[in-house]
DRENDO-1510 file (C-alpha; in Angstrom, 1 decimal, always signed):
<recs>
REC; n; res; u; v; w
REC; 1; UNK; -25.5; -82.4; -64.3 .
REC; 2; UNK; -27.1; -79.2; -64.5 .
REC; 3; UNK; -26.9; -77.1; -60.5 .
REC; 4; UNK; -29.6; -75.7; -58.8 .
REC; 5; UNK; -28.1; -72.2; -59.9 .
REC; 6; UNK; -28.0; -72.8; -63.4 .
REC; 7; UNK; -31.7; -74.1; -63.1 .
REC; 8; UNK; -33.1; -70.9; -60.8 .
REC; 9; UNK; -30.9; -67.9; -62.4 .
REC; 10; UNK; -32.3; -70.0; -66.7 .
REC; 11; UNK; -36.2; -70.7; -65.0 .
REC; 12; UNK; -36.1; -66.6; -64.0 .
REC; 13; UNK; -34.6; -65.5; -67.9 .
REC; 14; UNK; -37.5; -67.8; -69.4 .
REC; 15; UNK; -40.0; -66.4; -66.9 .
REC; 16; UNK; -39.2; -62.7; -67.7 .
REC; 17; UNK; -39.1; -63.3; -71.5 .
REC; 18; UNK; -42.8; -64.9; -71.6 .
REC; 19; UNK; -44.0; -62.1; -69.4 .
REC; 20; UNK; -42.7; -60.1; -72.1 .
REC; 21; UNK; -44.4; -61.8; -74.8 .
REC; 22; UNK; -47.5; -61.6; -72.6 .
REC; 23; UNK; -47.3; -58.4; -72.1 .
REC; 24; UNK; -46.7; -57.2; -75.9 .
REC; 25; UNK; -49.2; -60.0; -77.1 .
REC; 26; UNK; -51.8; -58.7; -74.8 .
REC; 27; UNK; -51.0; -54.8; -75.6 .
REC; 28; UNK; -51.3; -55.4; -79.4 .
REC; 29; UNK; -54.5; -57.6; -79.4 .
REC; 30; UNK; -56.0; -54.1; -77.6 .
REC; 31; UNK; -54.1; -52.2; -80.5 .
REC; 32; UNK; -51.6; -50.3; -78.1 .
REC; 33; UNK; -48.0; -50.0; -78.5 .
REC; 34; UNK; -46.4; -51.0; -75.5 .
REC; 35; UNK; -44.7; -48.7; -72.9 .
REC; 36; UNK; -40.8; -48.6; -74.5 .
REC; 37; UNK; -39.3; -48.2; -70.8 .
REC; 38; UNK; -41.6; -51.3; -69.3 .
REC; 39; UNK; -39.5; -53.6; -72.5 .
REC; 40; UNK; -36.5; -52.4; -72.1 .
REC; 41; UNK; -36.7; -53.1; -68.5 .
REC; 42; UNK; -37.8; -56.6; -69.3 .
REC; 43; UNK; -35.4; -57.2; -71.8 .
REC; 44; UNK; -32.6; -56.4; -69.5 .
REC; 45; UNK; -33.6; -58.1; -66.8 .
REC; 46; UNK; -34.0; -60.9; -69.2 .
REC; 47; UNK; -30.8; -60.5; -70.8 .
REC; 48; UNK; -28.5; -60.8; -67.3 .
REC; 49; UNK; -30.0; -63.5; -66.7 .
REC; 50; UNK; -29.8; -65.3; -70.0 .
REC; 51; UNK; -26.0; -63.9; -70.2 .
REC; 52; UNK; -25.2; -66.2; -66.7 .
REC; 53; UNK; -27.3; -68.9; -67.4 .
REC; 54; UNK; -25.3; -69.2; -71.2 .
REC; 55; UNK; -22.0; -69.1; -69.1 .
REC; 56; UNK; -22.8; -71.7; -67.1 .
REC; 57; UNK; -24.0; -73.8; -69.8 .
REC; 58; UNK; -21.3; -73.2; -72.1 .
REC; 59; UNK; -18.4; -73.6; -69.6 .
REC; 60; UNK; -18.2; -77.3; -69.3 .
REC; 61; UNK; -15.5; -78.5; -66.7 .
REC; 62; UNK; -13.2; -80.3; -69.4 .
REC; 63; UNK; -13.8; -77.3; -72.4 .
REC; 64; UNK; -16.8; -74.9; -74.3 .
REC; 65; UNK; -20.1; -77.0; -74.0 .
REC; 66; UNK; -20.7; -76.2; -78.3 .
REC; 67; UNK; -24.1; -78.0; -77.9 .
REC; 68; UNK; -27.3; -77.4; -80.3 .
REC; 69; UNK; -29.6; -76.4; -77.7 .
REC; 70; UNK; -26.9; -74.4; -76.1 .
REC; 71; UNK; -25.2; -72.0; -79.1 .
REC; 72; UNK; -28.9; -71.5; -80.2 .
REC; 73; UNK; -29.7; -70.1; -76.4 .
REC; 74; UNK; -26.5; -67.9; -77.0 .
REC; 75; UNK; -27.3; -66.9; -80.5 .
REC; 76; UNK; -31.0; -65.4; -79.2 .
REC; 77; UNK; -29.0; -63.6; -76.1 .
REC; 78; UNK; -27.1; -62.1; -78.8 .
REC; 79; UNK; -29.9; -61.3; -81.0 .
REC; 80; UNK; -32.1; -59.8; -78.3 .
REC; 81; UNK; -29.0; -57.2; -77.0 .
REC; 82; UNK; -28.7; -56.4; -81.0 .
REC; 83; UNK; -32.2; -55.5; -81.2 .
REC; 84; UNK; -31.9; -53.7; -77.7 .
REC; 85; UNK; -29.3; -51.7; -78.6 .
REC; 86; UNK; -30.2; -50.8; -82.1 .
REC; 87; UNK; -33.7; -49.8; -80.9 .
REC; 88; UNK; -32.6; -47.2; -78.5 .
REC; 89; UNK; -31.9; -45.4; -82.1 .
REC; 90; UNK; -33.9; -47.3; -84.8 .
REC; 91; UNK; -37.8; -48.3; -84.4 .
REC; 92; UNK; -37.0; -52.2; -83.6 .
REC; 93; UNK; -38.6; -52.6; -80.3 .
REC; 94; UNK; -42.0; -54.4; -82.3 .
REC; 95; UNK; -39.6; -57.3; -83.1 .
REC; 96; UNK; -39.7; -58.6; -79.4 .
REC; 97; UNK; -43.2; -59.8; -80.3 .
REC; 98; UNK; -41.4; -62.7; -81.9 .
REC; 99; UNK; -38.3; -62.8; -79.9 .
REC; 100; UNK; -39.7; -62.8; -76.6 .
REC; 101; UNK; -41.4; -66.2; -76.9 .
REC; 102; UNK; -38.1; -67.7; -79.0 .
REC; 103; UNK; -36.1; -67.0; -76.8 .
REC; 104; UNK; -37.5; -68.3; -73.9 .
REC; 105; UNK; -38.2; -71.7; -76.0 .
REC; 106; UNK; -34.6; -71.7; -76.5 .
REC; 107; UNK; -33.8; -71.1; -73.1 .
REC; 108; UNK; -35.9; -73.6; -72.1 .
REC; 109; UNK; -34.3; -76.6; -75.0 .
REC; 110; UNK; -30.8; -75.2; -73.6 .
REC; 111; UNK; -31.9; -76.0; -69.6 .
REC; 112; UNK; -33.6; -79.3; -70.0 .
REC; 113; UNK; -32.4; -80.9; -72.9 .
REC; 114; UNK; -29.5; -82.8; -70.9 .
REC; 115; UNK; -27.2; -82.4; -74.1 .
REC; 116; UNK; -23.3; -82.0; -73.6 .
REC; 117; UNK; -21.0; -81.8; -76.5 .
REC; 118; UNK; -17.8; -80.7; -75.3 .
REC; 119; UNK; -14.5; -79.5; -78.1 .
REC; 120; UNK; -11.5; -79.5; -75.6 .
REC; 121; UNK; -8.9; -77.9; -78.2 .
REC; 122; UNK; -10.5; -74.9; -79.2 .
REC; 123; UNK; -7.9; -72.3; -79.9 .
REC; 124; UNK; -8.1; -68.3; -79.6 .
REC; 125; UNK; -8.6; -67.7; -83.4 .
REC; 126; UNK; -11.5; -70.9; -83.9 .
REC; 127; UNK; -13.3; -68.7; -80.8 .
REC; 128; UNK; -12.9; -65.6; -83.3 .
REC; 129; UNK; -14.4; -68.2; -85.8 .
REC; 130; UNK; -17.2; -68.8; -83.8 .
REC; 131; UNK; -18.0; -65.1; -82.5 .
REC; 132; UNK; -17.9; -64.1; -85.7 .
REC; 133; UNK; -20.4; -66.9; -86.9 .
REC; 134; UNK; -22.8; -66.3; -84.0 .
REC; 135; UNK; -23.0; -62.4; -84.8 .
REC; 136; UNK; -23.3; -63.2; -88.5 .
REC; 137; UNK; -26.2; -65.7; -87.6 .
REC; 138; UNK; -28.0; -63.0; -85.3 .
REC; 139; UNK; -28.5; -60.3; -87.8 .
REC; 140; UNK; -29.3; -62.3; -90.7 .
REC; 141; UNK; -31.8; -63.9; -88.6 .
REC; 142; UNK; -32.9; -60.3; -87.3 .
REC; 143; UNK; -33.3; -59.3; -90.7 .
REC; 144; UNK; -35.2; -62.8; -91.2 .
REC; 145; UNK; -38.0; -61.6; -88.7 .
REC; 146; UNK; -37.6; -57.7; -90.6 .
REC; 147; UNK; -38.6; -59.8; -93.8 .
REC; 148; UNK; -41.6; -61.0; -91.9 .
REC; 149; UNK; -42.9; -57.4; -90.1 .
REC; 150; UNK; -42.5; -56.7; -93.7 .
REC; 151; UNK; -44.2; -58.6; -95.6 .
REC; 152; UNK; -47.2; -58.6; -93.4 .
REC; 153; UNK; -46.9; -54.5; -93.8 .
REC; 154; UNK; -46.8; -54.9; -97.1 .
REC; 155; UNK; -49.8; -57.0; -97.8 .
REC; 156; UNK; -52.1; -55.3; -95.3 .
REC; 157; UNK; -51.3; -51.9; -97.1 .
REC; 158; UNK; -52.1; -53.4; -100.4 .
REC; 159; UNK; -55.5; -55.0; -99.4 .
REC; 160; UNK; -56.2; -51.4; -97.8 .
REC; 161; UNK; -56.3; -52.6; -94.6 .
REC; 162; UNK; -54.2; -50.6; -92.7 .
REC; 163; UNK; -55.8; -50.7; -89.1 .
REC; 164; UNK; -54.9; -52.8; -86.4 .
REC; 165; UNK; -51.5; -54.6; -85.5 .
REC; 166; UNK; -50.0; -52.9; -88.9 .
REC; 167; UNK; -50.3; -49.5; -87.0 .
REC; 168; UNK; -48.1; -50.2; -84.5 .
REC; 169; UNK; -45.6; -51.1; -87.0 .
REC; 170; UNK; -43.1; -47.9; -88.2 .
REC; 171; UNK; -43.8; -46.7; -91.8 .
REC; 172; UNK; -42.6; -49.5; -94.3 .
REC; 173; UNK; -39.9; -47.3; -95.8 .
REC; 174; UNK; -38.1; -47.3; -92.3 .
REC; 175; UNK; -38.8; -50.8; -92.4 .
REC; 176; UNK; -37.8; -51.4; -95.2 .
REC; 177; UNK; -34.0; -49.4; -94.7 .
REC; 178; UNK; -33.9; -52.0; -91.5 .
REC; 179; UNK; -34.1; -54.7; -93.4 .
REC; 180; UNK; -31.6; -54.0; -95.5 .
REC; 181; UNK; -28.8; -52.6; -93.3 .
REC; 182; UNK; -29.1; -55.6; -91.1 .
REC; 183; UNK; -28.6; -57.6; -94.2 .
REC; 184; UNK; -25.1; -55.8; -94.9 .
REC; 185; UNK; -24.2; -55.9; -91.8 .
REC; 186; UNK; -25.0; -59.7; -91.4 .
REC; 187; UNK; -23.6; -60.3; -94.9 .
REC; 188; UNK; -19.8; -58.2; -93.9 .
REC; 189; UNK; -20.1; -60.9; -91.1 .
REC; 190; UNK; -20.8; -63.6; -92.7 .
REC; 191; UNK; -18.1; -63.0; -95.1 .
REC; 192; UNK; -15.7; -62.6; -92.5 .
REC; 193; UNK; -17.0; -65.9; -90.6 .
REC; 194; UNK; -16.4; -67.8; -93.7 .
REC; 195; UNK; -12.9; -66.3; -94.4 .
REC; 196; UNK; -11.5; -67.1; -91.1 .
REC; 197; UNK; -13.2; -70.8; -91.3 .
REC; 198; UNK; -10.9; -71.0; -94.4 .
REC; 199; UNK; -8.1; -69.4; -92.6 .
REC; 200; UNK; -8.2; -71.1; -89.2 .
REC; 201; UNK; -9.7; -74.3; -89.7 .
REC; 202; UNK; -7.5; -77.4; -91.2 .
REC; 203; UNK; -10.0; -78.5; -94.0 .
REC; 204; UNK; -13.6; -76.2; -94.9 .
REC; 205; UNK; -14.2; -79.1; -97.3 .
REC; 206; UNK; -13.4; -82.5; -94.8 .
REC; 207; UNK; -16.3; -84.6; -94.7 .
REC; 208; UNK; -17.9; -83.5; -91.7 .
REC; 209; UNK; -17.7; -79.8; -92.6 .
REC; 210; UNK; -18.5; -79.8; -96.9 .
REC; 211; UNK; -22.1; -79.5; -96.7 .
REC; 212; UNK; -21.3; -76.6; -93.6 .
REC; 213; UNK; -19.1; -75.0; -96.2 .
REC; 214; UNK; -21.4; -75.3; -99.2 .
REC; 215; UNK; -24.5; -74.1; -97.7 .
REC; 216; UNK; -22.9; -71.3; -96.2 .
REC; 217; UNK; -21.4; -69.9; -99.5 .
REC; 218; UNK; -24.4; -70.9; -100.9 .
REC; 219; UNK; -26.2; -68.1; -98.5 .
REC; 220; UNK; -23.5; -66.2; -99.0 .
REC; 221; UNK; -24.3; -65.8; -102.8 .
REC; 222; UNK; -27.8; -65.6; -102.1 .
REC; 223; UNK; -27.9; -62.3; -100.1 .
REC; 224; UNK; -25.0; -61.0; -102.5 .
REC; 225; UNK; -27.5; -61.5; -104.9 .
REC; 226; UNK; -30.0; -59.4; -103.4 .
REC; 227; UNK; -28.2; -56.8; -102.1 .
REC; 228; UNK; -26.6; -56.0; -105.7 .
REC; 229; UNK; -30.3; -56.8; -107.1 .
REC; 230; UNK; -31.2; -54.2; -104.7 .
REC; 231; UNK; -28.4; -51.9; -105.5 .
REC; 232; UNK; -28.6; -52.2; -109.1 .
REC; 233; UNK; -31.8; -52.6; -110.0 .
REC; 234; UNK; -34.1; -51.3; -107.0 .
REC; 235; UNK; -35.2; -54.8; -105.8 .
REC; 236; UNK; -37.3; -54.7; -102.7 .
REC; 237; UNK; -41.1; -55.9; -101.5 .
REC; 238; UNK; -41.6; -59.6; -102.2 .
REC; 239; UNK; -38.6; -60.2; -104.3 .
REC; 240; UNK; -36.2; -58.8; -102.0 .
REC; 241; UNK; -37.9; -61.2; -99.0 .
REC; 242; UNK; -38.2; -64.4; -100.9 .
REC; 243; UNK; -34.1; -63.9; -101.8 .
REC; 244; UNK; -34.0; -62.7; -97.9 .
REC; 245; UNK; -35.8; -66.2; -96.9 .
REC; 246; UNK; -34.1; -68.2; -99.0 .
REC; 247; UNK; -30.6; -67.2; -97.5 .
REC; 248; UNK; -32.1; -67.8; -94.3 .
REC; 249; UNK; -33.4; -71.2; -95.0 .
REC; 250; UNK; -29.4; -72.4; -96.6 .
REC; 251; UNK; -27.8; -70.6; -93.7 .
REC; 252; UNK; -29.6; -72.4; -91.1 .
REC; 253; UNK; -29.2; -75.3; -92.3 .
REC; 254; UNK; -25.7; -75.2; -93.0 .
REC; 255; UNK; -25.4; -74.8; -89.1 .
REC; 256; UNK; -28.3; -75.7; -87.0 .
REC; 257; UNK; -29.4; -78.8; -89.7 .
REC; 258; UNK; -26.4; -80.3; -89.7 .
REC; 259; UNK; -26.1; -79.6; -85.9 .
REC; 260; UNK; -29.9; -81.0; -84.7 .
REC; 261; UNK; -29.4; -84.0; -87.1 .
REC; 262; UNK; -26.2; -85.6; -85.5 .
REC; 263; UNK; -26.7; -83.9; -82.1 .
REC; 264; UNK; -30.6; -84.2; -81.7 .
REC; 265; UNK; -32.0; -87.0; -84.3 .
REC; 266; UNK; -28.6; -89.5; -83.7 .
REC; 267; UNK; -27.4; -88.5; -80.5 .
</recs>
């Protein structure tokens, strides 16, 4: 039973982020950028919020609450404090177009979707397991939404149309470098996340975890691919962010497919 705290501190989080999405939607359809300190306000306001409202949804009286709706709401605080924090050096800010509006949707499936899935043995190195999962999940999905900036960058510059939205973006060789060190970083993660699965957990390849196991070295090979493709042999443009959005597509699926379908579609 969800309190009246959880539903007041989660209602204000989603009400901040979609006055942030407002705000940058309605500053880029007049082709301004949007005031850096009005954002970062925004996004911190949003993110205390979102940081107690995941507490109390995760901490379930009998154990972690490891719900769909609920890692996904912690997975966007994460990736929204990433972005944050990264953008105070790098140009990332114009990502929060997109993440504004996700997040609060997530927010939102994490308050009212009533789900409760609750592991009552999880031990200190499965939580390392899990931390290490959700950071490896952030940036490669952070790089995900890089891949799209980019690709729409890309094609308006080679249909010389570079006016509008595209100018508010940073030049597409910064862009570009974005991309790609938020795909090491996610892949050194993802490595690690898949050697401590191996390490801590009983059985990678049990049943209920093989396809888990398979997809995620399968995007595990995918973005090894393109970052030695990139190193190698100067990949980048389209065929670096089809490879990009085909790891994105196997890692989400190894997690949130296998997650919505038993949680969501036969819970």
């Amino acid at each position: 039973m969800m309190s009246t705290t959880s539903l007041v501190i989660n209602t204000a989080a989603i009400a901040l982020y979609l006055a942030g999405a407002f705000y940058l939607v309605h500053q880029t359809v007049k082709q301004q950028a949007g005031n850096p300190r009005w954002v970062i306000a925004l996004v911190i306001g949003a993110l205390a919020l979102h940081a107690v409202g995941s507490y109390l949804h995760l901490m379930a009286p009998l154990g972690l609450n490891l719900g769909f709706f609920k890692v996904g709401a912690l997975i966007f605080w994460v990736i929204n404090l990433i972005v944050l924090l990264s953008g105070l050096k790098k140009p990332m800010h114009s990502l929060f177009i997109f993440l504004f509006p996700l997040s609060a949707l997530a927010l939102a499936m994490a308050t009212f979707s009533g789900e409760s899935t609750v592991s009552t043995s999880v031990s200190g190195e499965i939580v390392v397991h899990i931390l290490l999962s959700i950071l490896a999940y952030s940036l490669l999905i952070i790089a995900t939404l890089q891949a799209v900036l980019l690709a729409y960058q890309d094609y308006q510059l080679r249909h010389k149309h570079p006016t509008g939205p595209i100018r508010l973006l940073p030049p597409l060789q910064t862009m570009e470098s974005l991309f790609f060190d938020m795909l090491w970083a996610g892949e050194i993660l993802l490595t690690l996340s898949i050697v401590t699965g191996f390490l801590f957990l009983d059985n990678m390849f049990a049943q209920h975890l093989a396809h888990k196991t398979f997809l995620s070295l399968l995007a595990w090979v995918i973005y090894a691919i393109l970052l030695v493709g990139h190193w190698r042999l100067g990949w980048r443009g389209y065929t670096a962010i089809r490879w990009a959005l085909g790891g994105f597509i196997a890692l989400m699926l190894a997690y949130f497919g296998s997650k919505f379908v038993l949680e969501v579609l036969l819970g």
